[in-house]
C-alpha positions in Angstrom: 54.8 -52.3 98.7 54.1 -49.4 96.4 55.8 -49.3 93.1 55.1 -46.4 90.1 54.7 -48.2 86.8 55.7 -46.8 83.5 53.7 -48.0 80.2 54.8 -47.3 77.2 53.0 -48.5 74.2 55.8 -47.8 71.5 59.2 -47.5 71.9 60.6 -46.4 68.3 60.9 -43.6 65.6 57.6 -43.1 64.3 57.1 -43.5 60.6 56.2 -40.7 58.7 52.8 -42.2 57.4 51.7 -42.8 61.7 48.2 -41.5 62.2 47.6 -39.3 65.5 47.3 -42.1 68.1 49.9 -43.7 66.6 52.2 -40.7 67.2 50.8 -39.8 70.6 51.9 -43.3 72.1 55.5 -43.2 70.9 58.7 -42.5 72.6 61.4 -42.8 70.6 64.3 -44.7 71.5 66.6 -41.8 72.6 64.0 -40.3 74.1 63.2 -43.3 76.2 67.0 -44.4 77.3 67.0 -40.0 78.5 64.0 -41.3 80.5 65.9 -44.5 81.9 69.0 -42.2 82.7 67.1 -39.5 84.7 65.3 -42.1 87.2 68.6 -44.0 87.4 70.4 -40.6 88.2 67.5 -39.9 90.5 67.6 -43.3 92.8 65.2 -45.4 91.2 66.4 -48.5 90.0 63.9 -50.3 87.1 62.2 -53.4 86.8 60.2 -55.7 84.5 56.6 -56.0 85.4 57.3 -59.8 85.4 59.4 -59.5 88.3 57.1 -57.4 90.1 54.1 -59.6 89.1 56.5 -62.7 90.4 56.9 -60.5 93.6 53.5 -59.7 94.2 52.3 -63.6 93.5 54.9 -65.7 95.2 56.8 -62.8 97.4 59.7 -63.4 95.4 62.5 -60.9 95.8 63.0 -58.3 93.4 66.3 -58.0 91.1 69.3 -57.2 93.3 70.3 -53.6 93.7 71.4 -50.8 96.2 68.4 -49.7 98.1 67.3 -47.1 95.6 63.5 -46.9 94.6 62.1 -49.2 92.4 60.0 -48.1 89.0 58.4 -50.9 86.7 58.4 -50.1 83.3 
């Protein structure tokens, strides 16, 4: 089973003070639920990597849904 996995280290506005990193591994909220849309929009439905770690570990079955490709994020 192959399954794309997002990261993303912050979700959320970024303060004004945020150093370089900091800025570099933000999405901000909008941003992020634009992200969610588009792959929903585009046939993949998302999971949590616990379910996917559950799947790989115990073959457990992965959230219900409609056939459509599955992201972890």
């Amino acid at each position: 089973m192959r399954v794309p996995i997002l990261m993303y280290h912050h979700i959320a506005d970024v303060p004004p003070v945020a150093d370089a990193i900091r800025r570099d591994l933000s999405v901000t909220p909008a941003a992020f639920a634009e992200q969610m849309r588009y792959l929903a929009a585009n046939g993949h439905r998302t999971i949590n990597l616990a379910d996917l770690v559950n799947r790989l570990l115990n073959n457990a079955a992965l959230p219900t849904g409609d056939g459509n490709e599955v992201v972890a994020v």
